[in-house]
Every structure is written in structure tokens, then in C-alpha cells.
C-alpha atoms as a printed R data frame, in Angstrom:
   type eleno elety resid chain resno       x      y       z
1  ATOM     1    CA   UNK     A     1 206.569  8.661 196.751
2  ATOM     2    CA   UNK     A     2 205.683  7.498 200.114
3  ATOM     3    CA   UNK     A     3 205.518  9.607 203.229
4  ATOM     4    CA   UNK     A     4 208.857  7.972 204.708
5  ATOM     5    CA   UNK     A     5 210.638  9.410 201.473
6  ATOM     6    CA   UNK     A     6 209.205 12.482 201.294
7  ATOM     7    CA   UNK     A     7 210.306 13.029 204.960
8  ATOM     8    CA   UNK     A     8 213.867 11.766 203.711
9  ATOM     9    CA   UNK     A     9 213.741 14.590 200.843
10 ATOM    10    CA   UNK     A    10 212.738 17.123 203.110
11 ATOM    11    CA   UNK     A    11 215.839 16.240 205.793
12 ATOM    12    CA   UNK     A    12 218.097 16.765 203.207
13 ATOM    13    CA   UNK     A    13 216.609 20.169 201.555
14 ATOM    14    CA   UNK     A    14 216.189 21.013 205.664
15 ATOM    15    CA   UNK     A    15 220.073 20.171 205.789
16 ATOM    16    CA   UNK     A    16 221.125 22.689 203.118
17 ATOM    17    CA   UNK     A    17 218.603 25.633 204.371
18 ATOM    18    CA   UNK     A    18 220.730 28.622 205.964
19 ATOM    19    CA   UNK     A    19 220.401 28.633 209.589
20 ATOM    20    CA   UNK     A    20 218.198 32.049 209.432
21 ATOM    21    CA   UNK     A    21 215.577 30.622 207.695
22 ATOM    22    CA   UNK     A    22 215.317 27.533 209.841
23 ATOM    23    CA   UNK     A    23 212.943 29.190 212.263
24 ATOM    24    CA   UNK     A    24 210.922 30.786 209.714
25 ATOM    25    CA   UNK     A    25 210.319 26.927 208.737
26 ATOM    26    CA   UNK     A    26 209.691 25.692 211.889
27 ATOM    27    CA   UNK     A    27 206.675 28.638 212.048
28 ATOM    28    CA   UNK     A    28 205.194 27.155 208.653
29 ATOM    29    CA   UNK     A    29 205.470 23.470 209.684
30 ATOM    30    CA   UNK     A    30 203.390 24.115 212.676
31 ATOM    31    CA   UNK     A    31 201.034 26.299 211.011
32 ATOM    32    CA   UNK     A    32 200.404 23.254 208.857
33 ATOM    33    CA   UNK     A    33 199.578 21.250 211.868
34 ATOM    34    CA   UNK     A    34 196.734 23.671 213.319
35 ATOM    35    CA   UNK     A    35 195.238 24.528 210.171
36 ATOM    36    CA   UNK     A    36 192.904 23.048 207.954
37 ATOM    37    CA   UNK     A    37 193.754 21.893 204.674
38 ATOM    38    CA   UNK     A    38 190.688 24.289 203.243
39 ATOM    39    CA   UNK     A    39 192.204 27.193 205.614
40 ATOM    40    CA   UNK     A    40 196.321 26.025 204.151
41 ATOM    41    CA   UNK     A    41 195.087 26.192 200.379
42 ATOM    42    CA   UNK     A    42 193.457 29.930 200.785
43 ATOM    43    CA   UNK     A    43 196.444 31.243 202.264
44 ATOM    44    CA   UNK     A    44 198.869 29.562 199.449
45 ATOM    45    CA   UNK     A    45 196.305 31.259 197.121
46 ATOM    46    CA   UNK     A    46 195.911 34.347 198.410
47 ATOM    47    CA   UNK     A    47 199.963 34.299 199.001
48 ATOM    48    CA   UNK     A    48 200.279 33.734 195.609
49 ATOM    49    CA   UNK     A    49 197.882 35.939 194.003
50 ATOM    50    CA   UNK     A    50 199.619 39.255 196.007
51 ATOM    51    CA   UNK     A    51 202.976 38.044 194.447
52 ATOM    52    CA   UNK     A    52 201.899 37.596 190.974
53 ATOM    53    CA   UNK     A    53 199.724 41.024 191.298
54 ATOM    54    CA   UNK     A    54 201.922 42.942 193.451
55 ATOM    55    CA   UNK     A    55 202.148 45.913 191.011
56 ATOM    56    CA   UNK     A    56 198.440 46.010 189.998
57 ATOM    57    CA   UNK     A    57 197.491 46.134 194.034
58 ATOM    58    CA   UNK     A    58 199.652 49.115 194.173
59 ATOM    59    CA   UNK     A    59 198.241 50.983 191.964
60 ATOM    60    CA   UNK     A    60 194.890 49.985 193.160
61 ATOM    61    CA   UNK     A    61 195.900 51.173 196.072
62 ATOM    62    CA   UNK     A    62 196.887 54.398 194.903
């Protein structure tokens, strides 16, 4: 998929996206422009890790 379509599928996902989250989106996108892609991949990791383990930190917590 080239970068021209890609930018096509995102307008239309962007177009169906409730208004309240459209901020929230604008935030990420320029996140993704300061950061580096090392810096983007940790955060989606460590994101996803405390999502999948959300009940386990808890109790760690405890």
C-alpha cells in the first residue's frame, strides 16, 4: 500500500471517528512527529503490556 493510500484510508476512518475523539487523535499524530520511532515502539509496548496485565499490576500493587 503506498503512503498516498494509506493517507486515503486514514481520511475515511478520520471521517467516521466521533467528534470527541478527534482531538485525542490530533494529540497522537503529533506525538508521532516528535518522537522517535525507538521512543513510539516502547510506549505501544509498554501501553500494551498494562492492558493485557492490568489485573496482575493490581495485585502487585496491593
Amino acid at each position: 500500500m503506498t503512503s498516498v493510500q494509506i493517507k486515503d484510508e486514514i481520511q475515511k476512518v478520520l471521517d467516521q471517528v466521533p467528534e470527541t475523539a478527534l482531538s485525542d487523535i490530533l494529540d497522537f499524530v503529533k506525538k508521532l512527529q516528535i518522537n522517535s520511532p525507538d521512543q513510539i515502539k516502547l510506549e505501544h509496548d509498554l501501553e500494551k503490556t498494562i492492558s493485557e496485565d492490568a489485573g496482575l499490576l493490581h495485585r502487585l500493587a496491593q
